[in-house]
Backbone as a ProteinNet text record, in pm:
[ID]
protein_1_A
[PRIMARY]
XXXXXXXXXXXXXXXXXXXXXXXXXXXXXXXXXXXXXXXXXXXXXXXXXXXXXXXXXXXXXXXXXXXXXXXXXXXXXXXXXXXXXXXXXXXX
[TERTIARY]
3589.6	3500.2	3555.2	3597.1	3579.3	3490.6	3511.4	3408.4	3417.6	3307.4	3329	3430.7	3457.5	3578.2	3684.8	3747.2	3830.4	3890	3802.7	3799.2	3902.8	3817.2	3838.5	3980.1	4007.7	4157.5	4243.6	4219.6	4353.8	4352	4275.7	4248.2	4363.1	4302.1	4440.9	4547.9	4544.4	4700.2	4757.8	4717.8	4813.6	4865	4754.6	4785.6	4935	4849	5009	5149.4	5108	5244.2	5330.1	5238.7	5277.2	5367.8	5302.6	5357.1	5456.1	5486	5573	5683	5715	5801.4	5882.2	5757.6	5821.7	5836.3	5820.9	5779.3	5863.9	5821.5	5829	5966.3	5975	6107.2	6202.5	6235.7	6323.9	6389.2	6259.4	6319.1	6370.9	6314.9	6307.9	6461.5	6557.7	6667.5	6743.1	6731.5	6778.8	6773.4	6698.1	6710.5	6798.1	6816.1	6895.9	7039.4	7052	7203.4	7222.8	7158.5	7192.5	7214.8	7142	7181.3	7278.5	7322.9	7464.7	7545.4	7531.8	7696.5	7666.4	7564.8	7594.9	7531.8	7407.2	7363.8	7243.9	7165	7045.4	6904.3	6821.8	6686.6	6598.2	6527.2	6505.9	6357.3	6247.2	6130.5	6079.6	6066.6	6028.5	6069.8	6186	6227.6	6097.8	6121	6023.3	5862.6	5799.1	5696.2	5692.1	5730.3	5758.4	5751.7	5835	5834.5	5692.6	5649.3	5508.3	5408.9	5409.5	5278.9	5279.1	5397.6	5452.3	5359.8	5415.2	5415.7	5185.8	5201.8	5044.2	4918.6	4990	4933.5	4925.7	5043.4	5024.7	4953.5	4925.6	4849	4692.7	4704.9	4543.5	4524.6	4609.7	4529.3	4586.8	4532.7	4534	4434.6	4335.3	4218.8	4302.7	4288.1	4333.1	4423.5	4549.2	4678.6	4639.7	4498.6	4456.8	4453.3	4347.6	4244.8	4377.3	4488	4582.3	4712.4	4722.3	4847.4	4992.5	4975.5	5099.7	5156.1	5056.6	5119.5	5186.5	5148.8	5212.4	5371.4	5416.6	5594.2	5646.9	5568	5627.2	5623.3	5488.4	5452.3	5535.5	5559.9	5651.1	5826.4	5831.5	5986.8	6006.7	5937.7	5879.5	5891.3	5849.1	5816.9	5983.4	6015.7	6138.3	6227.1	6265.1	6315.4	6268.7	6165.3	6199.3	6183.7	6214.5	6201.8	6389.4	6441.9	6609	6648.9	6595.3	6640.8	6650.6	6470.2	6465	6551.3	6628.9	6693.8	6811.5	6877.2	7044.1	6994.1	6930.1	6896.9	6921.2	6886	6864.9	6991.5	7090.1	7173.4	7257.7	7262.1	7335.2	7344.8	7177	7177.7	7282.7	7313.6	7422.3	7562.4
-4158.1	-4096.3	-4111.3	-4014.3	-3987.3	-4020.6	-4105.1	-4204.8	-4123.8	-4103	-4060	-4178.8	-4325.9	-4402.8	-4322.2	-4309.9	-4225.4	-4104.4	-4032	-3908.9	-3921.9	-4033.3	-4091.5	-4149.2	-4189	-4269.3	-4181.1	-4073.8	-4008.1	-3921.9	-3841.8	-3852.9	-3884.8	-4044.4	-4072.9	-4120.8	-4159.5	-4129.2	-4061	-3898.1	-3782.1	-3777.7	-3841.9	-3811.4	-3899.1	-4049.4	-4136.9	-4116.9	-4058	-4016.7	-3942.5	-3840.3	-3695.3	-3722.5	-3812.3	-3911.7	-3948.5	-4042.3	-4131.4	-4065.2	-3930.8	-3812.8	-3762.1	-3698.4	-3640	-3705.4	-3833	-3864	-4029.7	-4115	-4234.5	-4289.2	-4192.3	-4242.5	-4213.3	-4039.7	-4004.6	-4080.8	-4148.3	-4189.9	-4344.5	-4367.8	-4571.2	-4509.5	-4436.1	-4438.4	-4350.4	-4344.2	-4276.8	-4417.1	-4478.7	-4642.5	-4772.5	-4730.2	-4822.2	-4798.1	-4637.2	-4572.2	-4628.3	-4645.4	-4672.3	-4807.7	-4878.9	-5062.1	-5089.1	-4987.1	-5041.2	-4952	-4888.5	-4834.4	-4928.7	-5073.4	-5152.5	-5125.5	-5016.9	-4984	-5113.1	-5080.8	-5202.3	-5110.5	-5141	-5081.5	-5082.8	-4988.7	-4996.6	-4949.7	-4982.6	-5012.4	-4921.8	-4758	-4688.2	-4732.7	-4758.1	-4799.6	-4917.8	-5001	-5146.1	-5114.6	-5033.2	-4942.2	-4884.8	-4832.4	-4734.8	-4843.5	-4923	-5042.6	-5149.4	-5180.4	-5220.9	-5151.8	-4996.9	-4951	-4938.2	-4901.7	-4898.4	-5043.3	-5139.6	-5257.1	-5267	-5237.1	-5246.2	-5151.3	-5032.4	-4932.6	-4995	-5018.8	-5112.1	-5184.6	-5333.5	-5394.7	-5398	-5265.3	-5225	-5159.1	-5127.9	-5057.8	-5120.4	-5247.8	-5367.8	-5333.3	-5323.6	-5267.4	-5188.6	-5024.2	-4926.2	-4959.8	-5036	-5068.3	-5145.7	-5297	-5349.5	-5258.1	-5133	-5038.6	-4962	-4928.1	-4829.1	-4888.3	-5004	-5131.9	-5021.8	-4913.1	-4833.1	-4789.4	-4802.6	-4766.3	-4853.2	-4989.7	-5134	-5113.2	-5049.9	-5042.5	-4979.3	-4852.5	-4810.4	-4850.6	-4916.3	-4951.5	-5099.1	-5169.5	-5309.2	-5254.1	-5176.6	-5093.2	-5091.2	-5004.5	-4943.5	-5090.2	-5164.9	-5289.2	-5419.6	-5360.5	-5420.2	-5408.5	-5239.4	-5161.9	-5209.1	-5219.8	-5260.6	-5360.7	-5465.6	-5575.3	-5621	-5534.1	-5531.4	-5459.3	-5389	-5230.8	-5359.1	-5475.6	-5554.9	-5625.1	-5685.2	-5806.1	-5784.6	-5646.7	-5609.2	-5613.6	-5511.6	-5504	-5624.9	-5712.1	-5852.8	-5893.7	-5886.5	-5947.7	-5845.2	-5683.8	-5618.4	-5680	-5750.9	-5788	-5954.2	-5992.9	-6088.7	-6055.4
-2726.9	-2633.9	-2491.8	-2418	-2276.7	-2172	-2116.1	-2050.2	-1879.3	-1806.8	-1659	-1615.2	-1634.9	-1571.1	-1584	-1742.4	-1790.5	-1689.4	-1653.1	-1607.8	-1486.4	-1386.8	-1277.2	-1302.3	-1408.3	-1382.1	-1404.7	-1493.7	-1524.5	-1403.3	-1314.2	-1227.5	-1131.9	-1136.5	-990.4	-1028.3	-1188	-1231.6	-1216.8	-1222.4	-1221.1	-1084.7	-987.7	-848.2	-795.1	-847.1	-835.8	-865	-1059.1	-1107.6	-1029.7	-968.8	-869.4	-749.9	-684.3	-573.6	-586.2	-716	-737.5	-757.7	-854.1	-865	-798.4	-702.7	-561.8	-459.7	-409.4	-284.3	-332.4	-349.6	-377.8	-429.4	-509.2	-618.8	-520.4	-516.5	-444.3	-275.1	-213.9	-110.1	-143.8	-301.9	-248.6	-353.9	-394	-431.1	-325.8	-241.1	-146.5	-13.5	-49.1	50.9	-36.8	-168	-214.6	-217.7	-212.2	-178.2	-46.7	61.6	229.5	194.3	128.6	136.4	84.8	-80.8	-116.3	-61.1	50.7	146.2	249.6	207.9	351.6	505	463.6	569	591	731.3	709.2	713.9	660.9	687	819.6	841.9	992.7	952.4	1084.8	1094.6	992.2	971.1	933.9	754.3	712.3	596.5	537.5	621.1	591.9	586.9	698.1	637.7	507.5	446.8	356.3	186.6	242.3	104.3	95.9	256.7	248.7	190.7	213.2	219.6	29.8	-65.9	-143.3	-258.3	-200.7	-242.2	-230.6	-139.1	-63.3	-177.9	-189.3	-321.4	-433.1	-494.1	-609.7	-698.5	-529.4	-534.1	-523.2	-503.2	-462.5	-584.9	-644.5	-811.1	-919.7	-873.8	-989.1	-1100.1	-1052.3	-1165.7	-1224.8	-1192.9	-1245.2	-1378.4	-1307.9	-1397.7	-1497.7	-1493.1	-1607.3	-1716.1	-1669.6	-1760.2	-1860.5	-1774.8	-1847.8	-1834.5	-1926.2	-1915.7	-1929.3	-1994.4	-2015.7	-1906.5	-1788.4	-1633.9	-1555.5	-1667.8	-1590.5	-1549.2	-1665	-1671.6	-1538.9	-1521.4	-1395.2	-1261	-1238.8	-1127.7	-1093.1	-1185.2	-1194.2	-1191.6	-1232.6	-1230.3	-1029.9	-1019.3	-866.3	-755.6	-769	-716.6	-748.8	-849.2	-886	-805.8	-765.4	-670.7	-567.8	-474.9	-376.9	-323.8	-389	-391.2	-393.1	-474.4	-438	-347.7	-324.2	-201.6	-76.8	-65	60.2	75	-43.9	-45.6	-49.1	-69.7	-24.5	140.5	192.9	294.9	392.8	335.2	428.2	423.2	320.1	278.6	390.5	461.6	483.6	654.7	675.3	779.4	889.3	777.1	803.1	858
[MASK]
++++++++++++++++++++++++++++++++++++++++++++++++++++++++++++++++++++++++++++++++++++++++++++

């Protein structure tokens, strides 16, 4: 049975997935290409991985309810969590 929660999550799953596709993926591998040519991340970059990191964590619920979304969103977070830490490393 299709529950109105249900409705609501797939909902802003599709919206996230959508995001994550077009928007998300493409730039946080397009910031890990700049760190391994040795570049450093700059204010707008570090925004971008906060607000990232910040989403996530705010649809903790969500991700309980539909654990199959866990993979991506922990993939996602994996990434920039290395993207930060070449970064830092580029900063030496």
């Amino acid at each position: 049975m299709v529950t109105d929660q249900n409705k609501h999550d797939i909902g802003i799953i599709t919206v996230l997935l959508d995001r994550f596709e077009h928007q998300r993926l493409p730039t946080a591998l397009a910031m890990q290409k700049k760190v391994e040519d040795g570049e450093t991340l700059n204010e707008i970059d570090l925004q971008f991985l906060k607000e990232v990191s910040t989403d996530i964590n705010s649809n903790n619920a969500l991700l309980d309810r539909h654990p199959d979304c866990k993979d991506i969103a922990t993939r996602m977070l994996n990434l920039c969590c290395d993207i930060t830490k070449k970064g830092l490393e580029n900063e030496k």
